[in-house]
N, C-alpha and C positions, 0 to 999 in steps of 0.2 A: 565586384568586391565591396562587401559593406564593411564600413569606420566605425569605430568605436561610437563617435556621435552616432550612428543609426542603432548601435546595439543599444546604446543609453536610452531611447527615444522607446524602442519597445521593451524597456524592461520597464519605462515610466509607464507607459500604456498598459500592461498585463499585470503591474500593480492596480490602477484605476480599477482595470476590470477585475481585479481580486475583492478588492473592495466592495465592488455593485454585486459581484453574486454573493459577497457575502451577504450583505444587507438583504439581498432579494432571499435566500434563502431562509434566513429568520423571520422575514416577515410573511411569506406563505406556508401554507399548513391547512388543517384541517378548521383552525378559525385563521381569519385573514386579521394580521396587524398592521397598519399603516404605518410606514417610513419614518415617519418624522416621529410616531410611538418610539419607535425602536432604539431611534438615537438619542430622543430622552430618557429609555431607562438603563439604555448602552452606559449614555453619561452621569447617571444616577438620580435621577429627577423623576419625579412621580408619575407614572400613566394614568390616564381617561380611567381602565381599570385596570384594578388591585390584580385581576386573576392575569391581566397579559405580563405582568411584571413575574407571576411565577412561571408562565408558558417561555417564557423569552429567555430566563438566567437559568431556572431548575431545567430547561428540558433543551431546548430549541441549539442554545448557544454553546452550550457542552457537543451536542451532535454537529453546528458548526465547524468547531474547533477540531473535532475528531476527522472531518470530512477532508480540512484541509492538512490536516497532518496526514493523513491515511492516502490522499490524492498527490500530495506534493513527495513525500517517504518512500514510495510505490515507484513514480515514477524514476527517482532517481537512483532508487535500487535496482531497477530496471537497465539504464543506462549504464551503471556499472557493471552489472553483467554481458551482454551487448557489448560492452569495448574489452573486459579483461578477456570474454572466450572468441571476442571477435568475430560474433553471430548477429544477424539480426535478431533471429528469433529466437533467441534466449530474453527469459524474462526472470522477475524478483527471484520465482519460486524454483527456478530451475534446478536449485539444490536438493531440494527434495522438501526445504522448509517445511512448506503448505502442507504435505503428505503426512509430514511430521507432528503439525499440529493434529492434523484431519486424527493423524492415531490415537494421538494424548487424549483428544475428546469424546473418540469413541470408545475408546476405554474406562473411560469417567460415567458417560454414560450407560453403557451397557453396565458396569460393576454397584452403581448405582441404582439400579433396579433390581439388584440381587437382596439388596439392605431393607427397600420400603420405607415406608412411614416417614415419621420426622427424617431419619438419618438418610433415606434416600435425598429429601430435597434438602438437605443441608448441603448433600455432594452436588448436589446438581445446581448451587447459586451461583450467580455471576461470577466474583472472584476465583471459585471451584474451575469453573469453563478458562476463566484468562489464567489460571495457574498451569492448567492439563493441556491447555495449547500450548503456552511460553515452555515449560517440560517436554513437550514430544518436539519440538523445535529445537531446540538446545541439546537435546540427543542426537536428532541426527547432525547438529550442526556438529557435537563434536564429533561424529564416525569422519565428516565428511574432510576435517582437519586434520585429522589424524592420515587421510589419505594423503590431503595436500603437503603434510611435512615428509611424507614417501615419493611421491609422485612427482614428476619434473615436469611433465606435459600440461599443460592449462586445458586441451582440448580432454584428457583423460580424468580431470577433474570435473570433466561437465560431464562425462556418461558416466562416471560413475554416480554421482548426484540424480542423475535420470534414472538409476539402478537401483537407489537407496529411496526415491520416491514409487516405485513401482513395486517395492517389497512393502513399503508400508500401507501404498492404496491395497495391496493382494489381502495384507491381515486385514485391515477395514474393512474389507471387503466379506472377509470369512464372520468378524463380527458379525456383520450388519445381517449374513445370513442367519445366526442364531439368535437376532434381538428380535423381538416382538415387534407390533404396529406400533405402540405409545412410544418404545425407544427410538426406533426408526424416524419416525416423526420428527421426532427431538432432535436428531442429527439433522438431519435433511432441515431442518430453520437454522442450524447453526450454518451449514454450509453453503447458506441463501448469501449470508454477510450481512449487517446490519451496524449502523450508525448511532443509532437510538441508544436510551437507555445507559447513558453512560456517564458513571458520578465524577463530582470533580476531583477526585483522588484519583481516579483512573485516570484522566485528561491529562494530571500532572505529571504522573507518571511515565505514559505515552509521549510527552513533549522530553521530558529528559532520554529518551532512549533513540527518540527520531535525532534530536538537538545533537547528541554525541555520535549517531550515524553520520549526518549531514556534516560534522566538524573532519570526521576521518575521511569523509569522501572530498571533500574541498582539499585537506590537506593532501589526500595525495592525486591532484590532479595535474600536476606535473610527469608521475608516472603513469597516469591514466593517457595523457598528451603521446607519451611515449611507445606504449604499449599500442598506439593505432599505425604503428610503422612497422610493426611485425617486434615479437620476442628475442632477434637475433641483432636487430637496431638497438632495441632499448637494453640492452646488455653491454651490448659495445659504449652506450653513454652512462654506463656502472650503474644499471639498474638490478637490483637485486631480487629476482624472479619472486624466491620461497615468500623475504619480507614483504613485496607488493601485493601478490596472489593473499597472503594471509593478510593481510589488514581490510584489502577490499571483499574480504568474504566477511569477517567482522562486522567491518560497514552495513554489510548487504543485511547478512542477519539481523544485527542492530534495528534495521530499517523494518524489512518485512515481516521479522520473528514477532514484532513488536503491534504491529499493524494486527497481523493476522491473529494473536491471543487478545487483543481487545474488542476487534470486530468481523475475523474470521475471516474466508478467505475471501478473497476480491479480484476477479480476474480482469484482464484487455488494460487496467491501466498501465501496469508498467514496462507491459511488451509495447504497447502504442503510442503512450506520448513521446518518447524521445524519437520516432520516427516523426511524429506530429512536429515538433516543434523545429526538428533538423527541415523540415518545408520551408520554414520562412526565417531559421536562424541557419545561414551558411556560412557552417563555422565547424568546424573540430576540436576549439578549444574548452577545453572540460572548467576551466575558468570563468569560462561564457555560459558553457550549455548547463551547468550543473545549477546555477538560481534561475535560468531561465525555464528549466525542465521542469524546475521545484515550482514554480509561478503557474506555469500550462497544468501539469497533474493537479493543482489545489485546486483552479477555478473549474476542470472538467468533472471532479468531483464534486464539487458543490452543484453543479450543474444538474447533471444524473442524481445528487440526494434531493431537489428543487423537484425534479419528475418523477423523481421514484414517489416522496410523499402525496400526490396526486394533487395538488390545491384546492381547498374547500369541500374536499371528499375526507370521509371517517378512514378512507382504506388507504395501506403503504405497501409496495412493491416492492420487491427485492433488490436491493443494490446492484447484485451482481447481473440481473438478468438489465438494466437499466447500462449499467456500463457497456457493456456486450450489444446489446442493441442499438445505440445512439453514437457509439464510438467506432465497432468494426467499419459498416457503409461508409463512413467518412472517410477513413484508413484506405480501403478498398478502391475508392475514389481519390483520393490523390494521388495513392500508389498507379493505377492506370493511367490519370492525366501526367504525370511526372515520365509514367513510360520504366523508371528506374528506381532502385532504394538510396537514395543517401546514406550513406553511411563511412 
């Protein structure tokens, strides 16, 4: 039985360690910055050179910042899915989110290349991408609301969500047969995920939508507590199914809708860390696991963005295939030495 003293002790600890991969990830890259750089221009003091001071604030530290909202958002979007459908392997996107953007974007780009010229890559800029994901997200989130205010079953709200992502990957799919190589292309890097690239008006943005996901998932972690004893327990302690169900998909979308229109989609973290983290936090209390889940997904994403950018090499790997690689074995291997799932 672990004390509150021991939960204390590792949430001091996996802050520490939030802190070291942050630092470590701002300071490798394709030129190497030394440490003690980093914390002088962290703290606004000049560097050795003028050009590390633009690599660290215009580029480096934005992609920080995104990695651990995107790692930390992920995860705990994750976990709320996982406790309201009572799955293990239900994850962020289960709703169909991801499929949703995946549409928005391919839509953007395929009609995009019907215009050319200036007016093709006007459609086709940043802002263009994070508007046509956060749109085909917010579509399906509302079908998938609209069920949930019909629907009484929690488990019929998760296949239908599995139903409304398989209709959207079929049309993406019927695009991508009619796009060309250069369009195709185009999708297939969106659908890599990437961290990069990202202005500080996006940053801000992204923290008000994570910040206000994270606010409703905290706040309702007393119903989250309740909903792990079965939906006929948390009734009988006047829980109110329709209100719970729809705020924690709110939450969820908040989280992921928001993730995935800034930097696409991202897979293994938020199906794995809340198994990850339930290894060494034995505990069911969503009071506990909800900053501890948010602490574990920030540093495993920085982690995976530290590898993905290869260190001292010009070349960067794909987020998603870094997640997926560095994270499942691990999974795979606890899960066998445990024998069983926590959950």
């Amino acid at each position: 039985m672990q004390t509150t003293q021991t939960y204390r002790i590792y949430f001091i600890l996996l802050s520490g360690m939030l802190v070291l991969t942050f630092l470590l990830n701002i300071s490798l890259g394709s030129v190497g910055i030394p440490l003690e750089e980093i914390v002088k221009i962290l703290t606004g003091s000049e560097a050795i050179k003028s050009s590390w001071s633009y690599i660290v604030l215009d580029y480096r530290l934005p992609k920080a910042l995104t990695a651990i909202l995107a790692g930390g958002g992920l995860a705990v979007s994750g976990l709320l899915m996982q406790t309201l459908f009572r799955n293990p392997l239900a994850g962020p996107f289960v709703l169909g989110l991801s499929s949703g953007a995946s549409l928005g974007v391919a839509i953007l780009i395929l009609g995009a290349g019907a215009f050319g010229g200036f007016l093709g890559s006007l459609l086709l800029s940043q802002w263009s991408l994070v508007i046509a994901s956060a749109l085909g997200s917010f579509l399906v989130l509302l079908a998938v609301l609209a069920v949930t205010l019909r629907v009484k079953d929690t488990m019929a709200i998760l296949i239908i969500g599995l139903m409304f992502g398989s209709v959207t990957a079929a049309v993406v799919a019927v695009l991508s047969y009619f796009s060309n190589a250069e369009q195709l292309q185009q999708y297939i890097f969106w659908s890599f995920g990437s961290l990069g690239n990202q202005s500080w008006s996006g940053v801000f943005i992204l923290v008000i939508c994570c910040l206000i996901g994270l606010l409703l998932s905290v706040f309702n972690s007393k119903s989250l507590n309740a909903l792990l004893l079965g939906e006929n327990y948390a009734k009988s302690m006047g829980l109110q199914m329709k209100k719970t169900t729809f705020l924690i998909i709110i939450a969820t979308s908040l989280l992921a809708g928001s993730i995935t229109a800034f930097a696409g989609p991202i897979a293994f973290v938020g199906l794995a860390v809340p198994h990850l983290t339930r290894q060494f936090i034995k505990t069911s209390n969503h009071f506990i696991l909800i900053p501890t889940v948010l602490l574990c997904g920030a540093i495993l994403m920085l982690l995976c963005d530290t590898v993905a950018q290869l260190p001292f090499s010009e070349y960067t790997l794909p987020i998603n295939a870094i997640t997926s690689l560095l994270g499942a074995p691990v999974v795979i291997w606890l899960l066998v030495r445990k024998r069983k799932l926590l959950f």
